[in-house]
C-alpha positions as CSV (number, residue, x, y, z in Angstrom):
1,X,112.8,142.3,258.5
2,X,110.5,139.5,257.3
3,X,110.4,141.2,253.8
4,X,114.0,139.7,253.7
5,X,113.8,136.7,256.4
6,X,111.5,134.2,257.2
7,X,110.5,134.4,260.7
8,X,112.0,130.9,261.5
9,X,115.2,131.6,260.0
10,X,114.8,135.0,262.3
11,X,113.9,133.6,265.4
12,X,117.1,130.9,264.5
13,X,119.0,133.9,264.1
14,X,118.2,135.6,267.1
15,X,118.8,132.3,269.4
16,X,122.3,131.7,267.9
17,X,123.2,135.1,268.7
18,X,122.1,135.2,272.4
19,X,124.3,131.7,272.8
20,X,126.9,133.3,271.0
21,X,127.0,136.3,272.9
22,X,126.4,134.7,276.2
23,X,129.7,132.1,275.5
24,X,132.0,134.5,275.0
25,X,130.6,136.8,278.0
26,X,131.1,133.4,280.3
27,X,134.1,132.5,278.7
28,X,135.7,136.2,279.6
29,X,134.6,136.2,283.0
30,X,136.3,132.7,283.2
31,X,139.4,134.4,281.7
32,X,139.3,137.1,284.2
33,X,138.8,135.1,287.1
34,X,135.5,136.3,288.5
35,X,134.4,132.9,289.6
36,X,131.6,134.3,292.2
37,X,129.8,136.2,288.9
38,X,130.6,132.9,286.7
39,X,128.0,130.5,287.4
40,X,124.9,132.3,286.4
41,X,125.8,133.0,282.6
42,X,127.2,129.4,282.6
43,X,123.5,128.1,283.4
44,X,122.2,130.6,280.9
45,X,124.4,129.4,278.4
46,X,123.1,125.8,279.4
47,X,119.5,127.0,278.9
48,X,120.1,128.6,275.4
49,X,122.0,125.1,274.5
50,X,118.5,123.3,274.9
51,X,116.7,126.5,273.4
52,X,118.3,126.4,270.7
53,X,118.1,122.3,269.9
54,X,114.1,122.9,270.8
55,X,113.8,125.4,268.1
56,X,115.7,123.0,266.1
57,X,113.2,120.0,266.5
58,X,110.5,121.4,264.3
59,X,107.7,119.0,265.3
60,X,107.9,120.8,268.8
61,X,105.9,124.1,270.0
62,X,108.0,127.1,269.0
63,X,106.6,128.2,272.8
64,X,109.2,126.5,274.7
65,X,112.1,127.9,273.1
66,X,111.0,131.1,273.7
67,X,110.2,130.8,277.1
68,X,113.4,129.7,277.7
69,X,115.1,132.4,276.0
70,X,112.6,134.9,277.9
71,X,113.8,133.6,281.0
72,X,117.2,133.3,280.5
73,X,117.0,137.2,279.4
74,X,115.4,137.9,283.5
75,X,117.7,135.4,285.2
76,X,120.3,137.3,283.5
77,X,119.9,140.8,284.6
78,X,118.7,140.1,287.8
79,X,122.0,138.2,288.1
80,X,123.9,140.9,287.2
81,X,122.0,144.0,289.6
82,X,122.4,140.9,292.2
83,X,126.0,141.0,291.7
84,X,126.0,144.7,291.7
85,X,128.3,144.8,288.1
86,X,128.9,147.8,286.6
87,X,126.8,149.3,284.1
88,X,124.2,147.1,285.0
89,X,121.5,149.5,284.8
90,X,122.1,149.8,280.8
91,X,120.2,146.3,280.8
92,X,116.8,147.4,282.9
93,X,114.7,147.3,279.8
94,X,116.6,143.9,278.1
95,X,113.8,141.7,279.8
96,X,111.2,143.8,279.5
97,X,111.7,144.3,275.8
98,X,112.1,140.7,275.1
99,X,108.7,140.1,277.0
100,X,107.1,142.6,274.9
101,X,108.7,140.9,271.4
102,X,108.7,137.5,272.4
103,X,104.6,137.6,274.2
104,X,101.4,138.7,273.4
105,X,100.7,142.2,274.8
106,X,98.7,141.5,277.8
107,X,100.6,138.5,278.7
108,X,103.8,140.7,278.6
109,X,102.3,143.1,280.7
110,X,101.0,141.2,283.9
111,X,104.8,139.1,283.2
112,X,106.6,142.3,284.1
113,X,103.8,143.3,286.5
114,X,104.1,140.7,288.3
115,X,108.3,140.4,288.2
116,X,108.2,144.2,289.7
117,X,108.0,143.3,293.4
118,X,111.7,141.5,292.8
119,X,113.4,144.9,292.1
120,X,112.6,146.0,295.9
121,X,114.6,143.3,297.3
122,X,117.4,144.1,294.9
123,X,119.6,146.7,296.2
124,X,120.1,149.8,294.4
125,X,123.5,149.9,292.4
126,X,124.5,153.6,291.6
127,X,122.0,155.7,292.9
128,X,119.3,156.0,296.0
129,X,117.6,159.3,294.9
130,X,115.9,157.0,292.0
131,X,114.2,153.6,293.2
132,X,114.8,151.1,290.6
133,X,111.1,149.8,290.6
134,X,110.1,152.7,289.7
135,X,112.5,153.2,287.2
136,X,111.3,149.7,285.9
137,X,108.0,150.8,285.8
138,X,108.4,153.4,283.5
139,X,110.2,151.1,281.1
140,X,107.4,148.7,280.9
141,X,104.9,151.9,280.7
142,X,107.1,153.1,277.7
143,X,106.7,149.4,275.9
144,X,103.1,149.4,277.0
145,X,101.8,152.6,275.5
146,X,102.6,152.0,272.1
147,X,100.5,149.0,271.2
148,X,97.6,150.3,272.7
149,X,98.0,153.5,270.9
150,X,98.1,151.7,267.7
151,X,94.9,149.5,268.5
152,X,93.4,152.8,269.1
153,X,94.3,154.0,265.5
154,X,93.2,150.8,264.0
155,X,90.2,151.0,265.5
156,X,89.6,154.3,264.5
157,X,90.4,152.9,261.3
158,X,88.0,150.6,261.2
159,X,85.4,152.4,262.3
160,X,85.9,155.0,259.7
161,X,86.7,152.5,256.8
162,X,82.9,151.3,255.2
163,X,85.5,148.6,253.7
164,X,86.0,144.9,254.5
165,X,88.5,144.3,257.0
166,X,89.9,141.3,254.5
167,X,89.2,141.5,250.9
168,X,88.0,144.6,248.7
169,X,84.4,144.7,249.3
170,X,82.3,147.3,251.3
171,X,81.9,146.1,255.0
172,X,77.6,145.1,256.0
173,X,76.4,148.3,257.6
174,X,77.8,150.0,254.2
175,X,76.3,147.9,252.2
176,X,73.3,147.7,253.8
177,X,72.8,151.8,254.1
178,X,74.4,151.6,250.3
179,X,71.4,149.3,249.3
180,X,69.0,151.3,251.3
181,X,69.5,154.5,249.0
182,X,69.6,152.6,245.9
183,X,66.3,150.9,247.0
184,X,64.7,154.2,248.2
185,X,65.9,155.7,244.6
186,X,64.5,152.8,242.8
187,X,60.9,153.0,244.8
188,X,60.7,156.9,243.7
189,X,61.9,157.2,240.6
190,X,60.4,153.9,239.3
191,X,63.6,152.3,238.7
192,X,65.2,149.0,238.4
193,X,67.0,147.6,241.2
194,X,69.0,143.5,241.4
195,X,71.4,142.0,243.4
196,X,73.2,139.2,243.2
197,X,73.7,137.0,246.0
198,X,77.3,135.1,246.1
199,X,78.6,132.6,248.1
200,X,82.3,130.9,247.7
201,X,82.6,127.4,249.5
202,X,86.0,127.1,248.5
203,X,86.6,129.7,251.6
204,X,85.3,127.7,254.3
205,X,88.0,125.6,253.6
206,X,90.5,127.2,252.0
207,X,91.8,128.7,255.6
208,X,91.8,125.3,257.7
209,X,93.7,123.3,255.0
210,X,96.0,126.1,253.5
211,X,96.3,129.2,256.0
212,X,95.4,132.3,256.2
213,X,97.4,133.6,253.1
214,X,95.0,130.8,250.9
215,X,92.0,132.4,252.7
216,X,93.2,135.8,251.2
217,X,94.0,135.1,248.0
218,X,90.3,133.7,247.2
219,X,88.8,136.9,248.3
220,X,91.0,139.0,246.6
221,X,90.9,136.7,243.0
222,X,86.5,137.3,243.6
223,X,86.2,140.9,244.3
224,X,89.1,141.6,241.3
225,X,87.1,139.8,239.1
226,X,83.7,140.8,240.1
227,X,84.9,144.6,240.3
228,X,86.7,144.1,236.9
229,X,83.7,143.1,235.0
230,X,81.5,145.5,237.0
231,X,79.7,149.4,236.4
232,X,81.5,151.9,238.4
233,X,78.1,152.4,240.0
234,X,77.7,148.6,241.0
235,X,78.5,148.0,245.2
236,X,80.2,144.8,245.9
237,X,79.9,144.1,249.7
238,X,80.4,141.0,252.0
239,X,77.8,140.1,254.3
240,X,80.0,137.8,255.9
241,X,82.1,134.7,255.6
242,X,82.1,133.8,252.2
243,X,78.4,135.6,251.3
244,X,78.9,138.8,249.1
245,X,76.2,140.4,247.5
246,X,76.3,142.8,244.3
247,X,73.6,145.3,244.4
248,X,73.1,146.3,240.5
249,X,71.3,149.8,240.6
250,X,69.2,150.1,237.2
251,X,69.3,146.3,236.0
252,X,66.6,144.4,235.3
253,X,66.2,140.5,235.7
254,X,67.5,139.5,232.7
255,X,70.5,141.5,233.0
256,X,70.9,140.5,236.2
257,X,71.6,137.2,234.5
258,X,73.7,138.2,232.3
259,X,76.0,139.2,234.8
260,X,75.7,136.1,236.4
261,X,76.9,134.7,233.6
262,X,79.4,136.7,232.9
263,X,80.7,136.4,236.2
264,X,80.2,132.3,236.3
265,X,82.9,132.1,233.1
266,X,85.4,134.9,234.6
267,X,85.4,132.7,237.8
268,X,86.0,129.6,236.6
269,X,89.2,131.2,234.2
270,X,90.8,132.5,237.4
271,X,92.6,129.6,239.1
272,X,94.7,129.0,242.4
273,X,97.5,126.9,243.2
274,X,95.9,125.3,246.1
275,X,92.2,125.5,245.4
276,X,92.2,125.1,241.7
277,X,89.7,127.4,239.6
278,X,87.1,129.5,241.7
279,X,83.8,128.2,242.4
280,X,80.9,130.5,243.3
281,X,77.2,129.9,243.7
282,X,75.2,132.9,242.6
283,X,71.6,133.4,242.7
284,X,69.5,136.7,242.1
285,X,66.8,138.6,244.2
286,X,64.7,141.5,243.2
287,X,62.9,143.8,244.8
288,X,59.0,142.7,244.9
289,X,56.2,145.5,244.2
290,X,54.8,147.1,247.5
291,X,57.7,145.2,249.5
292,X,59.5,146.9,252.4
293,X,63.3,147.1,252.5
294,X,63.6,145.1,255.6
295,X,61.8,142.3,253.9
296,X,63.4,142.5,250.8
297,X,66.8,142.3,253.2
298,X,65.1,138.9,255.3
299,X,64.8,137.1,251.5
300,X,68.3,138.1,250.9
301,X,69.4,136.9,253.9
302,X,67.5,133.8,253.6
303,X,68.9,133.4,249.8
304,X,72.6,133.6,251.3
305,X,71.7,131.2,253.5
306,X,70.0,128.4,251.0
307,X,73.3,128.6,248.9
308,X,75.9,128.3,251.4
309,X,73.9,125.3,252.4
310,X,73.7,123.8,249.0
């Protein structure tokens, strides 16, 4: 849906509706002349007025409107078990699905948790064989289980994927077993190893002045140009933040700087609406004679460090 709708014009949607909906449903009962069943959607109705005017207000927190709302969705069903209408069952999982939409998981959870010791003071409407608490329960189980199933998967995910969680670059521990073999290979068969250490300070900005789509768009503009103009063979992987490093497996120092400067002009042609052209600080490292891996790992470390201060 928010391929096709923003999610304020959604959520402006989906309030409108609710008063609509909730109007004509008071408005029938007032037709009909159950008066004793009338005064709760008539408060609801109230509450979705003043929802609907705080969504309205956009300097306010878009929190209170939905609290309201989520409220006004339990006041509403409980009203109607209360009342003992007919059907009411069909609108168990109403409030429990809007917790679930409207809250963060957890928070929805202990919500309808802790709203379970109401249904044992509510009578039962159509049936004693079934308790409705426990009927409740499996609702909220049934909202539960899929969310955590998905974290599951996406951790799996993660785990399994040796790429960045954010841009097109191999995660650290890839990179770092990646650069292990390459410096193992380079050690044995007398080879050349470089990599280039790169940090982008236009990230540690770009997030708390433009949002997270900003943030996104710089790390996908640096690894498409730095994979573009790149060996197949070449590893592109972020250490962290906005330190990558390119690990360039038979290159010597001055092509190591050749790609630097390759990669200082593609950079500075590729430009962003907010941020402008990309800036990025690049400095090279290479493996010392005689020097172990995890030292040659501390001066990168330390090199990422020196340019993201400077």
């Amino acid at each position: 849906m928010t391929r096709y709708f923003h999610p304020r014009a959604l959520m402006s949607l989906t309030y409108v509706a609710c008063l609509l909906i909730t109007a004509c449903y008071t408005l029938w009962l007032y037709a009909m002349g159950y008066y004793r069943e009338l005064m709760v959607p008539l408060f609801i109705t109230l509450l979705l007025i003043t929802a609907v005017l705080l969504h309205c207000g956009r300097a306010l927190s878009p929190y209170g409107p939905r609290a309201i709302l989520l409220a006004s969705a339990y006041i509403g069903v409980s009203s109607a078990f209360y009342f003992g209408l007919a059907h009411s069952l069909l609108w168990l999982g109403l409030p429990v699905a809007a917790a679930f939409v409207l809250l963060p998981h957890w928070s929805a959870l202990c919500l309808n948790l802790l709203y379970t010791p109401l249904w044992w003071l509510i009578p039962p409407v159509e049936s004693d064989l079934f308790p409705l608490s426990f009927g409740y329960l499996a609702i909220i189980l049934m909202f539960a289980l899929p969310p955590w199933e998905l974290a599951r998967r996406h951790a799996l995910l993660r785990a399994s994927d040796p790429h960045d969680n954010e841009c097109d670059a191999y995660d650290i521990d890839t990179l770092k077993e990646r650069l292990s073999n390459e410096f193992q290979r380079a050690r044995l068969l007398d080879k050349r190893l470089a990599v280039l250490v790169l940090h982008l300070p236009q990230l540690d900005m770009a997030e708390e002045q433009f949002g997270l789509r900003t943030k996104k768009a710089l790390l996908e503009a640096l690894c498409s140009e730095v994979n573009r103009r790149c060996r197949d063979h070449d590893l592109l992987g972020r250490l962290g933040g906005a330190n990558f490093w390119l690990v360039l497996p038979d290159t010597s120092e001055s092509g190591a700087l050749l790609v630097r400067e390759r990669l200082y002009r593609a950079l500075s042609r590729r430009v962003l609406i907010e941020t402008g052209p990309l800036e990025a600080r690049i400095g090279v490292c290479l493996p010392r004679p005689d020097e172990r891996f995890t030292r040659f790992i501390l001066r990168l470390e330390r090199l990422s460090e020196t340019l993201h201060r400077h």
